[in-house]
C-alpha positions as CSV (number, residue, x, y, z in Angstrom):
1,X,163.3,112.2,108.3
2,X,160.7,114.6,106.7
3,X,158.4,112.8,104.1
4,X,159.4,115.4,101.7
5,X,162.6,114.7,102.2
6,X,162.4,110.5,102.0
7,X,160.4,111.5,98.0
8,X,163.0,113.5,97.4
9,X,166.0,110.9,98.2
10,X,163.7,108.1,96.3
11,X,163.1,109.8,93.3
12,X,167.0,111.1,92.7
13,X,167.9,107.5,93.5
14,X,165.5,105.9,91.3
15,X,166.7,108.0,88.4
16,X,170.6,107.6,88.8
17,X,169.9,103.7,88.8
18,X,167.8,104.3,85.6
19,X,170.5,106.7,84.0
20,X,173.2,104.3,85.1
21,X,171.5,100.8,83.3
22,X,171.0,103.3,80.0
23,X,174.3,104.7,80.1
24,X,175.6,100.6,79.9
25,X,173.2,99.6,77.7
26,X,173.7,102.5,75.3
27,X,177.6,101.7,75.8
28,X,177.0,98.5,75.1
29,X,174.5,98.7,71.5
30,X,177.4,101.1,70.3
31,X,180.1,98.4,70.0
32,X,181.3,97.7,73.4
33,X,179.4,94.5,75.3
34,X,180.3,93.8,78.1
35,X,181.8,89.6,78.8
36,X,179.8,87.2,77.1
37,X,176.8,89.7,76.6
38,X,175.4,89.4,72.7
39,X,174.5,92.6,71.2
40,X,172.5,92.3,68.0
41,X,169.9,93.2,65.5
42,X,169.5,97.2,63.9
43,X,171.1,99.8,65.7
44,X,168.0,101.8,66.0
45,X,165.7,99.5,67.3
46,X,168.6,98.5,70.3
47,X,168.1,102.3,70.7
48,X,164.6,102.6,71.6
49,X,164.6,99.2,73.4
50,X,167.5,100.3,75.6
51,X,165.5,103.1,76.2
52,X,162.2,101.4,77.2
53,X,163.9,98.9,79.4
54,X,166.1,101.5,81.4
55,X,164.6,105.2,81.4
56,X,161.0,104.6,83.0
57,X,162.4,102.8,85.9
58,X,163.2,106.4,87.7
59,X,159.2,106.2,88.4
60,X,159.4,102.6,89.5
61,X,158.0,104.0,93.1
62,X,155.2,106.0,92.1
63,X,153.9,104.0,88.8
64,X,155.3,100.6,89.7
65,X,152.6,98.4,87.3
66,X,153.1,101.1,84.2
67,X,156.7,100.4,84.7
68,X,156.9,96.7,84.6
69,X,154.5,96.8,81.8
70,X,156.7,99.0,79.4
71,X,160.1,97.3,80.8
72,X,159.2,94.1,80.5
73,X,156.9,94.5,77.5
74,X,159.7,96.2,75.8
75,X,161.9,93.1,76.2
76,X,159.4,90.2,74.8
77,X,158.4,93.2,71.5
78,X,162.5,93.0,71.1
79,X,163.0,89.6,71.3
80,X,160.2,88.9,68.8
81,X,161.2,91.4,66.1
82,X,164.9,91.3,65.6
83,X,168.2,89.0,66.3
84,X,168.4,88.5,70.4
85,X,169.7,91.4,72.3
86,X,171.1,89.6,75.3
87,X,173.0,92.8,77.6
88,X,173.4,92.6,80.9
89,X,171.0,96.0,81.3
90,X,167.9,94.3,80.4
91,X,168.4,91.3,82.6
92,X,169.1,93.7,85.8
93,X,166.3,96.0,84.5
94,X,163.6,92.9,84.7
95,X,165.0,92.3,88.4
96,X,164.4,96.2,89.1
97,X,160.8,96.0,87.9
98,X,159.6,92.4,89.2
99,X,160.9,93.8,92.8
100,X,159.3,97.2,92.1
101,X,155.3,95.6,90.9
102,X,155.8,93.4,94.3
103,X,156.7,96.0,96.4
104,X,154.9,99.3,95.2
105,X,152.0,97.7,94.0
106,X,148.9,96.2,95.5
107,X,148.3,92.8,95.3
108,X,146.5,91.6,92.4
109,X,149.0,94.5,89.9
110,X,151.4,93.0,91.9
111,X,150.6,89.0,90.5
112,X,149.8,90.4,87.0
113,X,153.2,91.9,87.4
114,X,154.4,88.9,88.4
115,X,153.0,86.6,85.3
116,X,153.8,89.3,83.0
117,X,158.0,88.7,84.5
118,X,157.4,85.2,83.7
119,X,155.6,85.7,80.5
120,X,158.9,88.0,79.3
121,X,161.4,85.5,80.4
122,X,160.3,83.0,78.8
123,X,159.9,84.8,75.7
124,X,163.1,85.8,75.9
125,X,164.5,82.4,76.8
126,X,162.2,80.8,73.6
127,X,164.1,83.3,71.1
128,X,167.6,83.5,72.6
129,X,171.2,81.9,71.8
130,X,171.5,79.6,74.3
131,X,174.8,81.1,75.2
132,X,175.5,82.2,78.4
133,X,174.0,85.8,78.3
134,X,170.6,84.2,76.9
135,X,168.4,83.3,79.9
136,X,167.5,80.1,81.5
137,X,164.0,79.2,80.6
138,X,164.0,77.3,84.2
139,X,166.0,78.9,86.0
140,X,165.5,82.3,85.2
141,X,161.1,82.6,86.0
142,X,162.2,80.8,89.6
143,X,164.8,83.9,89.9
144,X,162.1,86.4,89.2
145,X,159.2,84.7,91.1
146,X,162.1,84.7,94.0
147,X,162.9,88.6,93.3
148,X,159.0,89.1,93.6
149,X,158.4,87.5,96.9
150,X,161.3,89.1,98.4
151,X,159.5,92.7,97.4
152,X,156.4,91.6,98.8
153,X,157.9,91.2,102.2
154,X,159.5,94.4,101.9
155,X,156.7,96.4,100.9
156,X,154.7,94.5,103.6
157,X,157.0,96.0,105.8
158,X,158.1,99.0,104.5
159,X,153.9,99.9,104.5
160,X,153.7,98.7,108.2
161,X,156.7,100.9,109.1
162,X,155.0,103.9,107.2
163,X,151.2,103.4,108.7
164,X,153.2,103.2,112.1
165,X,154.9,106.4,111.7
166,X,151.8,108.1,110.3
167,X,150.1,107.0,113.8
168,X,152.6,108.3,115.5
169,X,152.8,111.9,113.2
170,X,148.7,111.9,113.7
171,X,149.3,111.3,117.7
172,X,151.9,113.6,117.8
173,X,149.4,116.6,116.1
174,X,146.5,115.3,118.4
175,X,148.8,116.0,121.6
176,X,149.8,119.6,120.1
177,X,146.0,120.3,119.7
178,X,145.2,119.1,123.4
179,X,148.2,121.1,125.1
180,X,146.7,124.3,122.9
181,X,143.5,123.7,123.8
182,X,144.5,123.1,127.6
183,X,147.0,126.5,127.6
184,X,144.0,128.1,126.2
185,X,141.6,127.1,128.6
186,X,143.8,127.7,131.5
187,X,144.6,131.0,130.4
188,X,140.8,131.8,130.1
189,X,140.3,130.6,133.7
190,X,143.5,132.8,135.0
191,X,142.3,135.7,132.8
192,X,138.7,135.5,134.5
193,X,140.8,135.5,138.2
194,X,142.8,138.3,137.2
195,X,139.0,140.1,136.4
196,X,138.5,139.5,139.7
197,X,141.5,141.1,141.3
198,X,141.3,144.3,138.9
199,X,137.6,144.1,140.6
200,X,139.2,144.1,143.7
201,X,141.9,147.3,143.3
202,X,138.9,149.2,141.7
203,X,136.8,149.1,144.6
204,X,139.8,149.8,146.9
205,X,140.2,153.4,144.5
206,X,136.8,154.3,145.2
207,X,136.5,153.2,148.6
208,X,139.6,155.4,149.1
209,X,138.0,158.0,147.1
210,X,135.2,158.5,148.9
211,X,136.9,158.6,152.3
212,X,139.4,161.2,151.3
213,X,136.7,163.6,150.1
214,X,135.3,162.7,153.5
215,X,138.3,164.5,155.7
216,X,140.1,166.6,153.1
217,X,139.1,169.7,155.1
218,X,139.2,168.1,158.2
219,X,142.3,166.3,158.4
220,X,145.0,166.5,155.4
221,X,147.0,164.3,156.5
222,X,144.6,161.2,156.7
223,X,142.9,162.4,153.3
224,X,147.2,162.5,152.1
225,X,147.3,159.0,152.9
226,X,144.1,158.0,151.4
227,X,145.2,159.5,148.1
228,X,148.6,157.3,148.1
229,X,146.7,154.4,148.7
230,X,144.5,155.0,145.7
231,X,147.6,155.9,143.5
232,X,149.1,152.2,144.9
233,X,146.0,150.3,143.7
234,X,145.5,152.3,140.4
235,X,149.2,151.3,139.4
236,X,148.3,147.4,140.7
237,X,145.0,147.8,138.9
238,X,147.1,149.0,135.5
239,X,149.5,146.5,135.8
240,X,146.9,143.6,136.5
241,X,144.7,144.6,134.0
242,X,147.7,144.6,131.4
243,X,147.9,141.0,131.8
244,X,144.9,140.3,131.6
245,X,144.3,141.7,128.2
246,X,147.2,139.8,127.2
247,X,145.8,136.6,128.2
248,X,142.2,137.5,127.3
249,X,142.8,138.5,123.6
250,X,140.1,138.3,121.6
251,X,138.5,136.2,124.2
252,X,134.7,138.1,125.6
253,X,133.8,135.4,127.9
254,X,132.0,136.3,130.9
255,X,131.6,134.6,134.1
256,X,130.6,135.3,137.9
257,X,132.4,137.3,140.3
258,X,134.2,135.1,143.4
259,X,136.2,135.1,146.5
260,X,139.8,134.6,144.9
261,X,142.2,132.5,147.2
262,X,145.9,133.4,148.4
263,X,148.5,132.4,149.2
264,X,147.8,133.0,153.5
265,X,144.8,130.6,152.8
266,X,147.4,127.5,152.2
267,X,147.4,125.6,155.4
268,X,143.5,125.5,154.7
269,X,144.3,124.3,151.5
270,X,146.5,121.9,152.9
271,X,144.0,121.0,155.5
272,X,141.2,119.5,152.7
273,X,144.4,117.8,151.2
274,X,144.7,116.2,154.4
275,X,141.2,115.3,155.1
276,X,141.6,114.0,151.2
277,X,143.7,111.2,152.7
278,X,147.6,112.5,151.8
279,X,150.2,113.5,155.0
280,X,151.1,116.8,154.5
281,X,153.7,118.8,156.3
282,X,154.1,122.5,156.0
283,X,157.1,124.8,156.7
284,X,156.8,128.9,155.9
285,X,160.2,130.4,156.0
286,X,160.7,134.0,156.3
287,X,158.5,137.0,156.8
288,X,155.1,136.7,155.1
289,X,153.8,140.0,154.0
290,X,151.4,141.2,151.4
291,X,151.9,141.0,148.1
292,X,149.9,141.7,144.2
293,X,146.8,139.9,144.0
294,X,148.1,137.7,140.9
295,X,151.3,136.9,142.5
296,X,149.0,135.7,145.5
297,X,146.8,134.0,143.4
298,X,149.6,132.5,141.2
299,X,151.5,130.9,144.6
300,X,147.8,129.2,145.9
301,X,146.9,127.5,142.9
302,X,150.6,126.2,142.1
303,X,150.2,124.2,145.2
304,X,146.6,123.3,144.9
305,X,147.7,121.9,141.8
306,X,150.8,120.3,143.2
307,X,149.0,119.2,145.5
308,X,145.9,117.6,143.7
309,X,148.4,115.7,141.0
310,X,150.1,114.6,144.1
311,X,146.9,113.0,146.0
312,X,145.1,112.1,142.6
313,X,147.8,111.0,140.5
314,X,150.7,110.0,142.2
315,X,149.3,107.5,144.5
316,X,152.1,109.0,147.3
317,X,152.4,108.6,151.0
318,X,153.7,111.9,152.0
319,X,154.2,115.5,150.6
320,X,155.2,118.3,151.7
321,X,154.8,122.3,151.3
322,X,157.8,125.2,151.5
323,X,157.0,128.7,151.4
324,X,160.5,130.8,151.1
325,X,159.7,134.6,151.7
326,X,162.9,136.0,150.3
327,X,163.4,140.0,150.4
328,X,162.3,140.0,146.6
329,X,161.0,136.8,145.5
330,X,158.7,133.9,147.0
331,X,159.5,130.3,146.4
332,X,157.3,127.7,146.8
333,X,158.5,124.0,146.6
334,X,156.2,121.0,146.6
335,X,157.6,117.5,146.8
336,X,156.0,113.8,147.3
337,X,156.8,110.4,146.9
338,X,155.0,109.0,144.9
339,X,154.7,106.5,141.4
340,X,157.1,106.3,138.7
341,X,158.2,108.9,136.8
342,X,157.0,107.2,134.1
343,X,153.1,107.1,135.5
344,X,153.2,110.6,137.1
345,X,154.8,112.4,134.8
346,X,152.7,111.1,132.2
347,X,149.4,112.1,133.8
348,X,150.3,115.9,135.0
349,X,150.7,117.1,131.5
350,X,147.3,119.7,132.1
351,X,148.1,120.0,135.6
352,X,151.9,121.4,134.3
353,X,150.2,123.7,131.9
354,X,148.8,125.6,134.3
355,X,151.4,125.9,136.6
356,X,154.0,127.2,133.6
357,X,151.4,129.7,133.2
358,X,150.9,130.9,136.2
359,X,154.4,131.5,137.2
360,X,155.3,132.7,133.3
361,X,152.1,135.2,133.7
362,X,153.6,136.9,137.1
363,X,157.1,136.9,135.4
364,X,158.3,133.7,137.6
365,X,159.8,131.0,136.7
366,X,158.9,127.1,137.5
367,X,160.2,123.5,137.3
368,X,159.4,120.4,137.5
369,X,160.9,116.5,137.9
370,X,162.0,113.7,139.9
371,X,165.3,114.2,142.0
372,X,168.2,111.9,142.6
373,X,166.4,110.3,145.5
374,X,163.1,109.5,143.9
375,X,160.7,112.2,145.2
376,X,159.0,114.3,142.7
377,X,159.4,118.1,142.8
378,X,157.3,121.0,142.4
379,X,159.7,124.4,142.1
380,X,158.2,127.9,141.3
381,X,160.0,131.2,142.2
382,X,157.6,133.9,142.1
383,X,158.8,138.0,142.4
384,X,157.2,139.9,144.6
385,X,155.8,143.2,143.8
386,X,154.5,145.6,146.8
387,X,150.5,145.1,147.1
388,X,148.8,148.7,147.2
């Protein structure tokens, strides 16, 4: 429940109880008391008291000591100036407020709260009838003092509750900010591959270029050719460079040129997991051909990463590594048996990021979780676009 939502519930509580005791009391001052309740004393001064004792207890939550103050201050100023007015509203009214000052209040409002119950009562006992709507003068303080303690507790625990859930709001906003922050940086370090590969098609263009101005005359056919290739890596130039505008935004960092892996580098890949200390085994089903340099890139660093939660995390004995050429799409699965889901799952989170950006940035798809016989399971289906 929203905290906006728990005010709101409080506050149209708190005032239907305090309409409710004024209603009864103001039924009660205007010639109909309730059982043995004694109703006496000008009709105007009942009035206000009424008032006073019921209507401020709708802010009993936000102003508890203001609120026990005027209720029960109310009660001792009527009991001094007139006949007794002994109604069952002002009696359930000092119960309301003594539980309100314990539980609303901090401590030391809280015990001047408390004496200023007892103080009341005891007025009210000192100037009443005796009868059996008057209060107890023994009875009654231990009633309050009883009403008080049991409103410490729950405030005690109604504050614990609410410093628990703000924690867990506070952690909850912290985790939000770290998996922004990690989407964030992962899409700067993809963005800064995908440079790279736009690199890569450019220089392809121009070392095409050059070499069909080289045998236009010569031989039309081979310059025909050349011109084809350039028009296959100026659409997978276009097309790479689209995405990475829309990971780059307004994002100008810079950073060195490198050798970008692929996807026919993984049994290298899986050699250093390997030598890392984890038993891998590899299968490659179907035809491997070539395919767009993000695509490639995307596959190879979904399994270096399913691999490297797998041998750092996991604490597994085995793993292994599927490549599924289809005619249209490449999966790649990555399984190992390793910890609880409880522990792995918990410690991937960044790794995870990255992988659900890779494959969404390629227009893949990717899943993740333990199956029905315990081994955890890296899925990505990738679609495979023709590489100029």
């Amino acid at each position: 429940m929203s905290e906006r939502l728990r005010t709101y519930r409080s506050t149209v509580a708190d005032a239907a109880l305090a309409l409710l005791l004024f209603a009864i009391g103001l039924w009660e001052v205007l010639g109909a008391s309730l059982a043995d309740d004694l109703v006496q004393g000008p009709l105007a001064l009942n009035l206000v008291a009424v008032t006073l004792m019921t209507l401020p207890l709708a802010a009993r939550r936000s102003a508890p000591l203001v609120v026990s103050a005027v209720v029960f201050g109310t009660i001792a100023v009527r009991a001094l100036l007139a006949e007794p007015l002994e109604i069952l509203p002002s009696f359930l009214a000092a119960l309301v407020a003594a539980y309100s000052v314990a539980a609303y209040a901090t401590k030391w409002p809280s015990l001047f709260g408390l004496a200023l119950a007892v103080g009341t009562i005891e007025i009210a006992a000192a100037k009443g009838t005796g009868g059996d709507a008057s209060p107890d003068p023994v009875v009654a303080p231990i009633f309050l003092a009883a009403v008080w303690a049991v409103g410490r507790v729950a405030g005690a625990r109604y504050a614990g509750a609410r410093a628990i859930e703000r924690r867990a709001v506070e952690r909850d906003r912290r985790r939000e900010a770290e998996a922004r922050a990690a989407v964030a940086a992962e899409r700067r370090r993809i963005a800064r591959e995908l440079h790279d590969a736009v690199s890569h098609s450019l220089a392809m263009i121009t070392m095409q270029s050059g070499g069909a101005q080289g045998i236009l005359r010569r031989d039309p056919e081979r310059a025909e050719e050349s011109l084809r290739s350039i028009e296959r890596a100026a659409r997978e130039g276009l097309t790479e460079m689209r995405r990475l505008l829309g990971l780059m935004g307004d994002d100008r960092d810079q950073t060195e040129l490198s050798a970008q892996p692929e996807i026919a580098r993984v049994e290298t890949l899986i050699e250093g997991a390997r030598e890392a200390g984890l038993a891998v085994s590899f299968t490659s089903q179907g035809k491997p051909r070539p395919v767009a340099p993000a695509i490639d890139l995307s596959a190879y660093r979904i399994v270096q990463e399913a691999l490297t939660n797998a041998a750092k995390h996991a604490g597994c004995c085995r793993a292994t590594v599927v490549l599924r050429w289809e005619q249209r799409t490449l999966e790649l699965e990555v399984t190992n048996d390793g910890a609880p889901p409880s522990q792995q799952e918990r410690t991937i989170g960044r790794g995870l990021i990255g992988m659900r950006e890779r494959a969404a940035l390629v227009g893949g798809e990717l899943e993740t979780g333990r199956r029905e016989k315990g081994d955890f399971r890296v899925w990505a289906r990738l679609p495979l676009e023709r590489a100029p």
